[in-house]
Every structure is written in structure tokens, then in C-alpha cells.
C-alpha positions in Angstrom: -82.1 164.7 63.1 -81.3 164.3 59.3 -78.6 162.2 60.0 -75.2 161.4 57.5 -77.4 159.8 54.2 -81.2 160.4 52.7 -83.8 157.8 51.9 -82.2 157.7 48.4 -78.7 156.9 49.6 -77.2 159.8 48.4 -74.8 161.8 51.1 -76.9 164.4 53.1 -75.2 168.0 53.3 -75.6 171.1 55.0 -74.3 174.3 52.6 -72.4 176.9 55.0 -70.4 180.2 53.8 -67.2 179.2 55.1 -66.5 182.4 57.1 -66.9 180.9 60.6 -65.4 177.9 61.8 -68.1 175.0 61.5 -65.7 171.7 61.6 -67.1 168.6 59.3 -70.3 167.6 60.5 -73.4 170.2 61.2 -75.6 169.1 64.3 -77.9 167.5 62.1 -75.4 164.7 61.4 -74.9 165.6 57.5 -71.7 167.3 56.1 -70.7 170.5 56.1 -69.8 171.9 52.6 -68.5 175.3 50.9 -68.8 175.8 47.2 -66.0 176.0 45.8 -64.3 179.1 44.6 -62.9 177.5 40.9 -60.1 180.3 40.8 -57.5 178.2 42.4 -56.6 175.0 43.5 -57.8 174.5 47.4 -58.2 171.3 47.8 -60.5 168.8 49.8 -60.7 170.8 53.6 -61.9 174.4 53.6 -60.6 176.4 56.5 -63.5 176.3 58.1 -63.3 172.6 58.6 -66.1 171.6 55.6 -65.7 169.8 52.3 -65.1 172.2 49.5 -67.3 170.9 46.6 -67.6 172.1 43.0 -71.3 171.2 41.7 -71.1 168.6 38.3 -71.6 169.6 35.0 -73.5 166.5 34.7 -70.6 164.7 32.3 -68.6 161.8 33.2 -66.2 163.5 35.5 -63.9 161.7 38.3 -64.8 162.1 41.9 -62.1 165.2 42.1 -62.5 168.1 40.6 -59.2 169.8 38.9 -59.0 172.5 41.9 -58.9 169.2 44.6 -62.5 169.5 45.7 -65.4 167.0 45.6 -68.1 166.7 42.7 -71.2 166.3 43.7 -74.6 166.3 42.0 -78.4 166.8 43.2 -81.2 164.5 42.0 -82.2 163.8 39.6 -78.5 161.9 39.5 -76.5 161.1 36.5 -73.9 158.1 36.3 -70.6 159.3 37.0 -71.2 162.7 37.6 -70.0 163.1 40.7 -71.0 162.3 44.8 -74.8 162.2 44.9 -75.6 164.5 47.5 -79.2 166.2 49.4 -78.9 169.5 50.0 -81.0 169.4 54.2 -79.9 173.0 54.5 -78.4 176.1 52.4 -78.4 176.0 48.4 -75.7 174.1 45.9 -77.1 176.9 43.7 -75.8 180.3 44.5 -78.4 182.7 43.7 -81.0 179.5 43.7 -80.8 179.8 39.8 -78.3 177.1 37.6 -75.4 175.7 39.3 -72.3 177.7 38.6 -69.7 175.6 37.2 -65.5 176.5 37.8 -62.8 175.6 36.0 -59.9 176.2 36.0 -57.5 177.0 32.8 -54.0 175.2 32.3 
């Protein structure tokens, strides 16, 4: 069991799709997340039950990102650049390349 945070003390999480119902925590004991779409705002709570989170672009960036999910960055961590987070299962890079980062246009 992985359990809720990694050796490092960053926030252990489990990547999901977000088409099935899956609640908070994954039966590991680390969060559930879905990456963020970036097109709209949709806040902390995907309907599935996870975190949405929107991967850092390694600025200084508040813990919030502008569409109301979470920031979060993968080692190696920078200061301020969001929740440091281990991915235990599933990618926080779609495609396994770069991270995608959203924003959104006011």
C-alpha cells in the first residue's frame, strides 16, 4: 500500500480518466486526480469524485490554477510551483511526452 505521501513528502497520486466514478482516494491510499481540461473553469472536484489538477509550468504560480483546479508539479520540484505530487499510477503527462499546460484567455 502506497499510502497518502512518498518518502520525499510530496502528495502521492493515482491519474484516472474521469469517466467512471472513482470518489477521492484510490485503494492504494493516494489521491485520485484528472487532468484538467484548461477550456473552462471546473473547479477543485471532478464528477468523478477526484481532484482536477492542471500540471505547473514551473513559474511562481499560487496553489489554484485560473480554471479552480490544483497545481501540482513532479520532481525534480521547483519553489512555488505548485503541490509536489508522485505520480504511484497513470501519467501527469498525456501522451508520456511534456506536460500540457491550459490556460485559459480573459
Amino acid at each position: 500500500m502506497s499510502g497518502l505521501y512518498a518518502a520525499d513528502g510530496s502528495i502521492n497520486v493515482t491519474v484516472v480518466s474521469g469517466n467512471v466514478y472513482t470518489g477521492l482516494y484510490a485503494a492504494d491510499g493516494s489521491y485520485n486526480v484528472v487532468l484538467s481540461p484548461g477550456t473552462s473553469y471546473v473547479g477543485l472536484y471532478a464528477p468523478c469524485g477526484a481532484y482536477y489538477v492542471t500540471v505547473s509550468p514551473g513559474t511562481l504560480v499560487p496553489i489554484q490554477a485560473p480554471d479552480g483546479s490544483m497545481y501540482v508539479q513532479q520532481s525534480p520540484y521547483t519553489v512555488d510551483s505548485g503541490q509536489k505530487v508522485t505520480a504511484v499510477s497513470g501519467s501527469l503527462t498525456p501522451g508520456g511526452g511534456t506536460p500540457i499546460q491550459w490556460y485559459l484567455v480573459y
